[in-house]
C-alpha positions in Angstrom: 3.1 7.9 26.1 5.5 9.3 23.5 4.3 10.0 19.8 6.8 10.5 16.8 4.8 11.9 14.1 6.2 11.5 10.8 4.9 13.9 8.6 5.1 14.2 4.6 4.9 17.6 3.5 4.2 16.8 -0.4 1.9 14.0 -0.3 -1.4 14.3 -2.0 -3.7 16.0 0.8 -3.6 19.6 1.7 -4.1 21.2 4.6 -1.3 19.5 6.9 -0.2 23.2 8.1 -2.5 22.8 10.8 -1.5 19.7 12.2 0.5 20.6 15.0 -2.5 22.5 15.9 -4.2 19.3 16.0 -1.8 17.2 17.4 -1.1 20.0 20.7 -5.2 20.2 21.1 -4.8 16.3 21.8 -1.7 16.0 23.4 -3.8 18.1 26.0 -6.5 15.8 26.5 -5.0 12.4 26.3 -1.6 13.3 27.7 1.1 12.3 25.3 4.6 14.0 24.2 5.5 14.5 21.2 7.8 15.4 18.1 7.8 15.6 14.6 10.4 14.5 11.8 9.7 15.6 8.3 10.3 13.5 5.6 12.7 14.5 2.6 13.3 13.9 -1.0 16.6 12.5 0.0 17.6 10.2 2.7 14.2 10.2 4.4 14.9 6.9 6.2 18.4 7.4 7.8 16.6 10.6 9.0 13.4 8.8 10.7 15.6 6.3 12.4 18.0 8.6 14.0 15.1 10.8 15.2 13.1 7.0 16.7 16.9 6.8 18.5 17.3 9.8 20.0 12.8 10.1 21.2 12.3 6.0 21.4 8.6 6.8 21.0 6.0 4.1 22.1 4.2 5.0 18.6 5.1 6.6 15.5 1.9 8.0 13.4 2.7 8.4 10.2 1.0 11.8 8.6 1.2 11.2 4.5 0.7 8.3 2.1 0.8 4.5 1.5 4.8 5.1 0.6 5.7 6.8 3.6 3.8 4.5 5.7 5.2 1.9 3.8 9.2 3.4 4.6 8.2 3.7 8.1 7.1 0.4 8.0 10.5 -0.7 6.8 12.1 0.4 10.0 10.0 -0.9 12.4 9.8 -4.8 10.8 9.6 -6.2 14.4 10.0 -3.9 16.6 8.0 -3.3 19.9 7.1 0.2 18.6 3.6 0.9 17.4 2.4 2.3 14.2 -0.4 4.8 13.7 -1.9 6.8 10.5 -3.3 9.6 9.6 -4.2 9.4 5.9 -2.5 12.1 3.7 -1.8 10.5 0.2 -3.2 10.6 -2.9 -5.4 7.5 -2.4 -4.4 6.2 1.0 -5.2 2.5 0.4 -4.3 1.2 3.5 -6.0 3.2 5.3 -9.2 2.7 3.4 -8.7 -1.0 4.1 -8.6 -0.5 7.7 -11.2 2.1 7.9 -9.4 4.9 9.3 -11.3 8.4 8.7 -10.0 11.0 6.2 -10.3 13.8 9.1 -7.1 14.6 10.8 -8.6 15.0 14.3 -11.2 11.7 13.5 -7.8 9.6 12.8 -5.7 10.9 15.6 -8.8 10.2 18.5 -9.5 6.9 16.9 -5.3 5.6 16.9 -5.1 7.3 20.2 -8.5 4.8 21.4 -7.2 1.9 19.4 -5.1 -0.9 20.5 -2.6 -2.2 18.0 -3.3 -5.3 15.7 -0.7 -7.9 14.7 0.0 -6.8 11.1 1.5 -9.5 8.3 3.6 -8.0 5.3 4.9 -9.2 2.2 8.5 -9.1 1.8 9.8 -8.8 -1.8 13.8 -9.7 -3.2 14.8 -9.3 0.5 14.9 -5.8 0.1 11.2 -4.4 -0.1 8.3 -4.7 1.9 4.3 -4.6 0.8 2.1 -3.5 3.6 -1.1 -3.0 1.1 -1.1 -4.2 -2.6 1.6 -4.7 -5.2 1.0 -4.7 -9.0 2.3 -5.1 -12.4 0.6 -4.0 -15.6 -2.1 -1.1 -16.1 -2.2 0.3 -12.1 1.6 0.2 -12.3 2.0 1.9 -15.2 -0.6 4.6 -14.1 1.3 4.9 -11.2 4.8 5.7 -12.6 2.9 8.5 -14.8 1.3 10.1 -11.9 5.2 10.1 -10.2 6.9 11.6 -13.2 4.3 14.3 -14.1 3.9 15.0 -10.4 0.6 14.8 -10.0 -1.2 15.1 -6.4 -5.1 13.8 -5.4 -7.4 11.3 -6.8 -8.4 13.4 -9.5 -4.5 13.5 -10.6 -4.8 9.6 -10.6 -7.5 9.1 -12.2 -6.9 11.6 -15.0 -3.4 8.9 -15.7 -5.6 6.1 -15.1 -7.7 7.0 -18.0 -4.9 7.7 -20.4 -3.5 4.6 -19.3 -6.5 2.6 -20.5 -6.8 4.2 -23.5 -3.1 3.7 -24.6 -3.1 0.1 -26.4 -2.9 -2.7 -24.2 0.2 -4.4 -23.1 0.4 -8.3 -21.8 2.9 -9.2 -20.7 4.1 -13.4 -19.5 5.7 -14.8 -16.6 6.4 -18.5 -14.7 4.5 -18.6 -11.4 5.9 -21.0 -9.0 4.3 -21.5 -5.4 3.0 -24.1 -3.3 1.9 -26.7 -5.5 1.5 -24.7 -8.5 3.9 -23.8 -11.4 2.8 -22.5 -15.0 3.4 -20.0 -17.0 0.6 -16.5 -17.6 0.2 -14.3 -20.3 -1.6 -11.0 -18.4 -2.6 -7.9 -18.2 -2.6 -7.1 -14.6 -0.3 -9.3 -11.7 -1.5 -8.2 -8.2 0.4 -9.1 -5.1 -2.5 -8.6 -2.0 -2.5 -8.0 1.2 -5.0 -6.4 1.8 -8.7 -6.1 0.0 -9.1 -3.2 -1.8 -7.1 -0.3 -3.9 -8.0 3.3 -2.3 -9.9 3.9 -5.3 -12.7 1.5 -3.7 -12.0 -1.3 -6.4 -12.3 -4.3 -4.6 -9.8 -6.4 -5.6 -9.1 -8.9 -2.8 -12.5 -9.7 -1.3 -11.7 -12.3 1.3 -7.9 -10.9 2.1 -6.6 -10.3 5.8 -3.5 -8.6 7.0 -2.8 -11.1 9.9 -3.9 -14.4 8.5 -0.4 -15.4 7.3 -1.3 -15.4 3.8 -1.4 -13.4 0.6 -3.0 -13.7 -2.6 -1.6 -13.5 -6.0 -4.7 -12.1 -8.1 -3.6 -13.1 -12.3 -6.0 -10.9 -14.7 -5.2 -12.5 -17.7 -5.9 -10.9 -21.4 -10.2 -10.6 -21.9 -11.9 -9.1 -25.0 -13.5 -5.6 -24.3 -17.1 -6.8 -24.0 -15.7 -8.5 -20.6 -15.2 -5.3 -19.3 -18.1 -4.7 -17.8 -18.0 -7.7 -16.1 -14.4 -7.0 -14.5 -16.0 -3.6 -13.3 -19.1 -5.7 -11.5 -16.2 -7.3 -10.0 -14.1 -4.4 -8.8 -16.3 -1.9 -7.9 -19.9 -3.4 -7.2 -18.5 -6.4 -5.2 -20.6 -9.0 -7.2 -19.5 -12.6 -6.7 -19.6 -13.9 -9.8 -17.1 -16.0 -11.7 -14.9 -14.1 -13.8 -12.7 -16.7 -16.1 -10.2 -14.4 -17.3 -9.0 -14.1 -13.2 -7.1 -16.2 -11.0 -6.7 -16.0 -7.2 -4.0 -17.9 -5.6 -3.8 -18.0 -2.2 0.0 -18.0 -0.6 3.1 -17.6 1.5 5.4 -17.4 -0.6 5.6 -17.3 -4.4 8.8 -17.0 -7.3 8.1 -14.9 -10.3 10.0 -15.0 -13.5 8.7 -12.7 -16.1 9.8 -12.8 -19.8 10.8 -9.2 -20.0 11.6 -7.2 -17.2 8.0 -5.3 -15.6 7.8 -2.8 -13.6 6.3 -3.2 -10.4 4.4 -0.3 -8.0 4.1 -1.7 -3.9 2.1 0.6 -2.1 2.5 3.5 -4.4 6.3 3.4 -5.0 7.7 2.1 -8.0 10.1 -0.4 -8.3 11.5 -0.3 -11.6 12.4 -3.0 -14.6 12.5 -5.8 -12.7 13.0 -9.4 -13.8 12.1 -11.8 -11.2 10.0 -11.7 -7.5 10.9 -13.4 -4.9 7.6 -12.7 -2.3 7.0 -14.2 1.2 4.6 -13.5 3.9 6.0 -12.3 7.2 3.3 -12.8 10.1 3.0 -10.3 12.1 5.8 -8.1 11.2 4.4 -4.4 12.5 1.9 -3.8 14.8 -0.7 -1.2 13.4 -3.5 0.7 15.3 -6.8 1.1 13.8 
């Protein structure tokens, strides 16, 4: 077998100095080549796919974040090649979702045993891809301060999070159009799923599935503070109780005209001032081992 390990030197965990280290200790015992390509501030994806061209790997493991998994993901939208991860972001929500362990050598062994899973994602305006969870409103927001401070970690999330919740609310309203349904929202948070559940451990999807040729569109309209509480049961204890200030659509496709232009994060990568989406399920796109 031939591994291309695509490796992010600045995402949000430490520590990836020794991961050649890592990766020749295994090479030894399972008997694979390998390479590396290093991502870059500029031109990062011109550079992966000329380095897939010249080693045509049978897998590429991705060593950094939901974005760079998410750009690798890009370039391997139906291909025959297989995709692995070793978590290395700043929340690593995918791989949360698919239970991969935080330990270099645990995630390596466990790809390396895994076969690969047919692995739906949600294409947005033709020219973006969602392998995780999308999302317009407070996580958004949270995420574009954490990019232009240049924060790392959880803690650097969290610490934007929390002045993101304390800054005064924003809704914001849009026209939903989907199978069967059209009407317009007023909210405060639009999430596009794929998946279950943010890095964080906030549960936001509870019955989503990457290969079930769906996604849901999760509306948290405006509530009144006291619901708060109730919206954390939700989250973050997993209760199942009915939440009226939330609705979860479930969908392949879905248009999205807001009233003023929102931006929108997809797997940790913002995607700025937008004014419409245009989102679409596209089974079984990559094919993922975990």
């Amino acid at each position: 077998m031939k591994i291309l390990f695509v490796v992010n030197p600045v995402s949000g965990k430490t520590g990836k100095k020794n991961i050649e280290k890592i990766i020749t200790e295994y090479a030894a015992q399972y008997h694979f080549s390998w390479e590396t390509c290093h991502t870059e501030k500029q031109d990062s994806g011109n550079k992966i796919q000329k380095k897939i061209g010249e080693f045509n790997p049978d897998l590429v493991i991705v060593v950094g974040g939901d974005g760079t998994i998410n750009l690798v993901g890009g370039l391997l939208l139906n291909s025959a090649i297989e995709i692995g991860i070793l978590p290395a972001g700043s929340a690593n929500g995918l791989a949360y979702n698919l239970d991969i362990p935080g330990n270099f050598g645990e995630a390596l062994q466990q790809t390396l045993k895994a076969k690969a899973q047919p692995f739906d994602i949600i294409r947005i305006n033709q020219h973006h891809i969602c392998l995780h969870l999308g999302d317009v409103g407070i996580n958004a927001q949270t995420v574009k301060r954490f990019e232009k401070e240049g924060s790392k970690g959880f803690f650097g999330y969290g610490k934007h999070m929390i002045q993101e919740l304390r800054t005064k609310k924003q809704a914001f309203s849009f026209y939903l159009s989907t199978e069967g349904h059209k009407k317009k929202y007023t909210a405060e948070m639009l999430v596009l799923a794929n998946a279950k559940a943010y890095g964080t451990g906030a549960m936001i999807n509870r019955d989503g599935k990457t290969d079930d040729g769906k996604f849901e569109i999760i509306i948290i309209k405006p509530y009144p503070w006291w619901s708060l509480f109730r919206l954390m049961r939700l989250l973050f204890i997993g209760k199942r109780t009915h939440v009226d200030f939330v609705k979860v659509l479930s969908v392949s496709k879905a248009d999205i005209q807001f009233s003023k232009p929102q931006d929108l994060q997809a797997d940790g990568e913002m995607i700025e001032a937008i004014s419409a989406i245009r989102a679409e399920i596209v089974p079984a796109a990559l094919k993922i081992r975990y």
